[in-house]
C-alpha positions as CSV (number, residue, x, y, z in Angstrom):
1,X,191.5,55.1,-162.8
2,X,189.9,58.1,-163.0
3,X,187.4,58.7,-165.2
4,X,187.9,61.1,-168.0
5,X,185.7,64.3,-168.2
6,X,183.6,65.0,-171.2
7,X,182.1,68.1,-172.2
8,X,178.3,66.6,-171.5
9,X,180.0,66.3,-167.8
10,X,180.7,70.2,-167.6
11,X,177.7,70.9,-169.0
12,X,175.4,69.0,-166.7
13,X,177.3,70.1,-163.8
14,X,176.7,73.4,-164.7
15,X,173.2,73.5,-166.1
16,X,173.9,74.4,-169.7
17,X,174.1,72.7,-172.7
18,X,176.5,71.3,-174.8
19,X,176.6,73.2,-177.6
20,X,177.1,76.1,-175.1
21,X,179.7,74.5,-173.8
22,X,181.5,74.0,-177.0
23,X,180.8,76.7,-178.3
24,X,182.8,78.6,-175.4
25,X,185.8,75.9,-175.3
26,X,186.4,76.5,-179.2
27,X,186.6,80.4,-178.8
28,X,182.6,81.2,-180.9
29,X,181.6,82.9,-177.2
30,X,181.4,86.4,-178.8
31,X,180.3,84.8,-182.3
32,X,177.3,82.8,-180.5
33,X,176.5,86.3,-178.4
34,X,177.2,84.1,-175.3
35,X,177.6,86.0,-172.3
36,X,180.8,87.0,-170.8
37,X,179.8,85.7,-166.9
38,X,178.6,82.4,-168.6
39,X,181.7,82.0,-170.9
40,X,183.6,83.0,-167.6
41,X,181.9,80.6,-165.3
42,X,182.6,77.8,-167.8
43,X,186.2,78.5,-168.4
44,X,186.9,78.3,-164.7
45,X,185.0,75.3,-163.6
46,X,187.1,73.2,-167.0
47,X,190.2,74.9,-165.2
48,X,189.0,73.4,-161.9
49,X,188.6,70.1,-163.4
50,X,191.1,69.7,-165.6
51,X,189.4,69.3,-168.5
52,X,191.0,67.9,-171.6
53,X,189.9,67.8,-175.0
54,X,190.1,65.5,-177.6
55,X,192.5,66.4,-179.7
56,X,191.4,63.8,-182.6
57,X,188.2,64.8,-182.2
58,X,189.3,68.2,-182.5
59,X,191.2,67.3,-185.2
60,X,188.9,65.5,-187.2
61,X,186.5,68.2,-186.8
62,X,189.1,71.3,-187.8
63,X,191.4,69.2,-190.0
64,X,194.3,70.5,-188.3
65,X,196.4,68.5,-185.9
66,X,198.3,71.7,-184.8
67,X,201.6,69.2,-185.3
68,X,204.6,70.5,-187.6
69,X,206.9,67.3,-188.9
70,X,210.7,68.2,-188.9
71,X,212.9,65.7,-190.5
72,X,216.3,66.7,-189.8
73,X,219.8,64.6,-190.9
74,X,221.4,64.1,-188.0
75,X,219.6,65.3,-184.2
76,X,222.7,64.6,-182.6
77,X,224.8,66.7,-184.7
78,X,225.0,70.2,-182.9
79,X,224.2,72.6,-185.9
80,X,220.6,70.3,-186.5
81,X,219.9,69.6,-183.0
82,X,219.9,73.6,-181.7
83,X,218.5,74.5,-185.4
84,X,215.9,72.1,-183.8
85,X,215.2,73.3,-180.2
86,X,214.9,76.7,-181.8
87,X,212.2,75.9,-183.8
88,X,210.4,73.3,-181.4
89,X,210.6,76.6,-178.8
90,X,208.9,79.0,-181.4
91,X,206.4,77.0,-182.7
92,X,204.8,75.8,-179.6
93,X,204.4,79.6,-178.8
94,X,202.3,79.2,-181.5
95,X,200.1,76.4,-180.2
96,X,201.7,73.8,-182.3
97,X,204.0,71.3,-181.5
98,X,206.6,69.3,-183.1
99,X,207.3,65.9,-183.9
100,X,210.8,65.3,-185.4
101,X,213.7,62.5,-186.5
102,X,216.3,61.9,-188.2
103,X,217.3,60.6,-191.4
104,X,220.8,60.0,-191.7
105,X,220.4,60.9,-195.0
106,X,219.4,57.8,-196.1
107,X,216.8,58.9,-198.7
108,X,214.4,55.2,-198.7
109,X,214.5,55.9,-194.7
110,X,213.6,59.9,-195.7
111,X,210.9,58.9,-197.9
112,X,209.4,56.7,-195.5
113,X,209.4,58.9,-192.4
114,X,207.6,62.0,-194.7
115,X,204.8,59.0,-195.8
116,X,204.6,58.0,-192.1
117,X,204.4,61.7,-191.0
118,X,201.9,62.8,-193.9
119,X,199.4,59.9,-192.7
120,X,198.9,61.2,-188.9
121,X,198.2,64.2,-191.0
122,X,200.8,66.6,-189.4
123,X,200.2,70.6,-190.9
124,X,203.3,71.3,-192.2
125,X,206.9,70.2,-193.0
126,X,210.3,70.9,-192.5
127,X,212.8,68.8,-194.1
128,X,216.3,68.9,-194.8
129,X,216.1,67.0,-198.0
130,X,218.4,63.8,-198.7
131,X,219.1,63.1,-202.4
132,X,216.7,61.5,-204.4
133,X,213.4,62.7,-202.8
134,X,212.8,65.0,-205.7
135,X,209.0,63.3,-206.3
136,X,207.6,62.9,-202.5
137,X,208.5,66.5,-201.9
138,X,206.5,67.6,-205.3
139,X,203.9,65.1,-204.2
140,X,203.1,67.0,-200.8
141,X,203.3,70.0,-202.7
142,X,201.0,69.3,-205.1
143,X,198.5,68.1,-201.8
144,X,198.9,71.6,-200.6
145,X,200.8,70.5,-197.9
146,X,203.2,73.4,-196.6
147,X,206.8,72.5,-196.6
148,X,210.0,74.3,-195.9
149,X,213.6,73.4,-196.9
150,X,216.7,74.2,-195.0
151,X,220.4,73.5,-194.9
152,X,220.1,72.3,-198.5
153,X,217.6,72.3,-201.7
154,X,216.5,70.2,-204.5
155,X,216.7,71.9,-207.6
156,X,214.4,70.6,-209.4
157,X,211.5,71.4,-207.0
158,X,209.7,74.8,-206.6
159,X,209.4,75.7,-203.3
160,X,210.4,77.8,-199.9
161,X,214.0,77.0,-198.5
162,X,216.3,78.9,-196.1
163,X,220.3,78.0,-196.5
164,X,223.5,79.8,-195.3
165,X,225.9,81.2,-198.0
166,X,228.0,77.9,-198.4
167,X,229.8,78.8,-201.2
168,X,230.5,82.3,-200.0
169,X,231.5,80.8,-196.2
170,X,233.9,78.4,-197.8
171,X,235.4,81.0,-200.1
172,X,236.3,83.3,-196.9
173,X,238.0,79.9,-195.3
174,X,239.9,79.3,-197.9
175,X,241.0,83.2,-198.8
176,X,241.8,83.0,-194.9
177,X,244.1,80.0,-195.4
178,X,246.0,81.6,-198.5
179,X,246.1,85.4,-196.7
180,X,247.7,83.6,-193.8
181,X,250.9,82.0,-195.9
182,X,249.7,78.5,-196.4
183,X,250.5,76.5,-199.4
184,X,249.6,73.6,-199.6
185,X,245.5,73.4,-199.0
186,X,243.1,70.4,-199.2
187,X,239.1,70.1,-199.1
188,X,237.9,67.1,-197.2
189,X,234.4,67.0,-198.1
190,X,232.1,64.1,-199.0
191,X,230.9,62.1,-202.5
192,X,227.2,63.8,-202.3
193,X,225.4,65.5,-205.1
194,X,223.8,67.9,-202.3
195,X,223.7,71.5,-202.6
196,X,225.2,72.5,-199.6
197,X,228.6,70.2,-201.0
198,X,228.8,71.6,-204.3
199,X,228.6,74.8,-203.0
200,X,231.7,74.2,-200.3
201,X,233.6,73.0,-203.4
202,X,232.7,76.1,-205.2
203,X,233.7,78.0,-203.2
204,X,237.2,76.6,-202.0
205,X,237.7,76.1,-205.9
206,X,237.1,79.7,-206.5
207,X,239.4,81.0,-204.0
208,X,242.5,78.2,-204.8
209,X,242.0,79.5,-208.6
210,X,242.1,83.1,-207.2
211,X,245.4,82.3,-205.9
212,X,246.7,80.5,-208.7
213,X,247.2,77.5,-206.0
214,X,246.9,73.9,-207.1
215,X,243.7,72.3,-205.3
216,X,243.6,69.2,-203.3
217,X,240.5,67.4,-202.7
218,X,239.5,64.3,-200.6
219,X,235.8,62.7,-201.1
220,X,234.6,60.2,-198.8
221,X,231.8,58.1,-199.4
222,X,228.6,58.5,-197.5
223,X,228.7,54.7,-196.3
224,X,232.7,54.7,-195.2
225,X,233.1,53.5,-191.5
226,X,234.4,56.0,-189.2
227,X,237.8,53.7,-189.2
228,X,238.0,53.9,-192.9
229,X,237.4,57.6,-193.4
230,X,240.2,57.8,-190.5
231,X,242.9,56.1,-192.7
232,X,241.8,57.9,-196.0
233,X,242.7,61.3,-194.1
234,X,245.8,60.2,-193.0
235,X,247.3,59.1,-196.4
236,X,245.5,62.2,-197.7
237,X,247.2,64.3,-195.6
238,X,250.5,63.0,-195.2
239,X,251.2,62.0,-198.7
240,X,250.1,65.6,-200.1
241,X,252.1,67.4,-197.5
242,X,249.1,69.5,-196.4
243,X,250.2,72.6,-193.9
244,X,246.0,73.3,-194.4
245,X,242.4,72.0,-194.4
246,X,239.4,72.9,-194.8
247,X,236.6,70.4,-193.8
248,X,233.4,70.9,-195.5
249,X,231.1,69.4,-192.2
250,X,231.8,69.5,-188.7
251,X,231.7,66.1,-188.4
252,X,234.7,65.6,-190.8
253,X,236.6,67.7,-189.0
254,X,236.5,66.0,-185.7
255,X,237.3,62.8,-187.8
256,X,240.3,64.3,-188.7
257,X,241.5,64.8,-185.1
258,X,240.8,61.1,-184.4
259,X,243.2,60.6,-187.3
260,X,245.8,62.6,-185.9
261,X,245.5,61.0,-182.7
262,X,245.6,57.6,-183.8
263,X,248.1,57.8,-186.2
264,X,250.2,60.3,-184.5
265,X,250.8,63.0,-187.1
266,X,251.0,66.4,-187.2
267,X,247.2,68.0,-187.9
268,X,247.8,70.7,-190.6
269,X,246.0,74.0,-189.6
270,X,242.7,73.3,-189.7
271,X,239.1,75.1,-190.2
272,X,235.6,73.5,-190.4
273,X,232.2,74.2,-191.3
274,X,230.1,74.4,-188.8
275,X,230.8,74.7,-185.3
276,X,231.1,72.2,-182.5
277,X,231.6,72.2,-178.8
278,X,234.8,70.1,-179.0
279,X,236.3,73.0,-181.4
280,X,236.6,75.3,-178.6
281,X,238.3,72.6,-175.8
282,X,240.6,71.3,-178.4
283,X,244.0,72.9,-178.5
284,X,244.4,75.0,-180.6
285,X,241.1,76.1,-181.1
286,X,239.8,75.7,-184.5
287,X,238.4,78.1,-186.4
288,X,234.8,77.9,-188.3
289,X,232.4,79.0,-190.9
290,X,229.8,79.3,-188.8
291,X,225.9,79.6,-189.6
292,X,223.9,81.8,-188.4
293,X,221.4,79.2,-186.2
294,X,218.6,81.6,-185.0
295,X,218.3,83.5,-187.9
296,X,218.1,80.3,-190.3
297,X,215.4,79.1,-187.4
298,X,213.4,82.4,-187.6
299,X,212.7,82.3,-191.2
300,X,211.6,79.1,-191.6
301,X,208.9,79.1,-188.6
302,X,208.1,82.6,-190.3
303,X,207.5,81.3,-193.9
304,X,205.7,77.9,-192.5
305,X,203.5,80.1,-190.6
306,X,202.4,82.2,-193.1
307,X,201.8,78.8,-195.5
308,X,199.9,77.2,-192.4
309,X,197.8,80.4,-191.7
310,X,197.5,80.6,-196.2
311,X,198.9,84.2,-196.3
312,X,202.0,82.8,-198.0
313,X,202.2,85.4,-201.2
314,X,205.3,83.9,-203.3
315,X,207.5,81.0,-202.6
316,X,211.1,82.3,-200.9
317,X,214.9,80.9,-201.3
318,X,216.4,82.6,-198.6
319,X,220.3,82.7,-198.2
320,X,221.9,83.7,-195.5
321,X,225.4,85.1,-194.5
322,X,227.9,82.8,-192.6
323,X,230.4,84.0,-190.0
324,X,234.2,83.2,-190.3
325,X,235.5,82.8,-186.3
326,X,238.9,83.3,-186.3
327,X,240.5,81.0,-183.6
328,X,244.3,79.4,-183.4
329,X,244.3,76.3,-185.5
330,X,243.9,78.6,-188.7
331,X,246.8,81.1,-187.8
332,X,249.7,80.6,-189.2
333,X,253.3,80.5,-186.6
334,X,255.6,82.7,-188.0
């Protein structure tokens, strides 16, 4: 195995001393009044090498790991997972570096993932928050450890967030629905306390009222099975005579198609929130509320970095527009 090269190594090999040498590799060269062929000769020869450092020791010493924790729902849901790669891709042009996972939004498993994170000492959070985590957010907050909010936010805690308009997005859908002829128009959304749900049910309840229209609303619970929530949309469907949906997550939505399919009926005209690759293969293309992704992604590396770097000035609640994209399974055949 080869043996790993310390900074005594570099500076023995090049006849200067440690300090020197460390002073250079932690960027004090000018500071120290260290010449600029010396800090040049030593800068090459640990690019020749390969040199290494420590990063505990470095971390120990600076009290910064350079590492951002993001604890996300669901990675494998689309809207999380590029909201991710976003930020993974901006922060390491920062010199950090991201270590992430999913929650499921199971709030024990959320609580224990943000106690597992805060004791390898990351810099920084970003969470979107599960219900019921009120306290361990207020407690890294009160430790003076930066954290960010997005997708949804707890109410009862003071701090940054970054949301789209939810209740706005879902009011356009639903104007959409009603502009377009449709009379008979159901939420599918879930049994969840979260903000980002309230919101989708304001918002589809403001525009049904606007229309005088009698509102139809199906919850399903958080723990249902896939097969379950299946059968619930069916009868919901079929015994309200729905000609139009609106599903308040992507993930609904495509769990309506498999009803469809597998109990061969009719879909009604359908819009979700939040896009999805399958949206645009499926036939009739479904239309979406769709978030704006690298502009949510933007602001929250912007706010965490100016927490991390302590120029922060005031705490931000950011909201955001969504986009309503228009595509077949929303128009009505005349």
């Amino acid at each position: 195995m080869k043996k790993r090269i310390l900074i005594s190594d570099i500076a023995k090999a090049l006849g200067v001393s440690v300090t020197t040498v460390s002073f250079i590799l932690n960027d004090k060269a000018k500071e120290k009044r260290i010449s600029e062929s010396l800090t040049k000769r030593v800068l090459d020869y640990v690019k020749k090498v390969g040199y290494k450092p420590n990063e505990l020791a470095k971390s120990l010493r600076t009290g910064k790991t350079k590492i951002i924790g993001l604890i996300i729902e669901d990675i494998s849901n689309p809207f999380f997972g590029n909201i991710a790669r976003l930020i993974e891709t901006k922060v390491y042009e920062q010199g950090y570096r991201i270590i992430y996972c999913s929650t499921n939004n199971d709030s024990e498993k959320t609580k224990e993932l943000i106690g597992m994170f805060n004791d390898r000492q990351v810099d920084g959070f970003i969470i979107t928050p599960s219900e019921g985590i009120e306290e361990t957010i207020s407690n890294l907050i009160q430790s003076n450890v930066p954290v960010v909010l997005f997708d949804r936010y707890l109410p009862e805690v003071e701090t940054d967030y970054v949301i789209a308009d939810n209740f706005q997005g879902a009011f356009d859908a639903t104007v959409h629905f009603n502009e377009q002829g449709y009379k008979r128009i159901g939420l599918v959304s879930l049994y969840s306390d979260q903000t980002q749900m309230r919101d989708r049910l304001g918002g589809y309840m403001k525009a049904m009222d606007q229309f005088k229209k009698q509102a139809y609303i199906k919850k399903i619970q958080l723990d249902a099975s896939e097969a379950e929530a299946i059968d619930e949309l069916h009868e919901f469907v079929v015994d309200n005579r729905l000609d139009a949906v609106l599903f308040a997550t992507n993930y609904l939505a495509i769990t309506g198609l498999k009803s469809g399919k597998k109990h061969n009926y009719k879909l009604p005209a359908l819009i979700a929130f939040d896009d999805h690759t399958v949206f645009k293969l499926h036939e009739p293309a479904i239309t979406v509320v769709s978030q704006p992704i690298e502009e949510i992604a933007n602001h929250i590396i912007n706010i965490l970095l100016l927490k991390l770097q302590g120029k922060a000035k005031a705490i931000k609640h950011l909201t955001l527009p969504c986009e309503l994209k228009v595509r077949e399974s929303s128009i009505l055949k005349r």
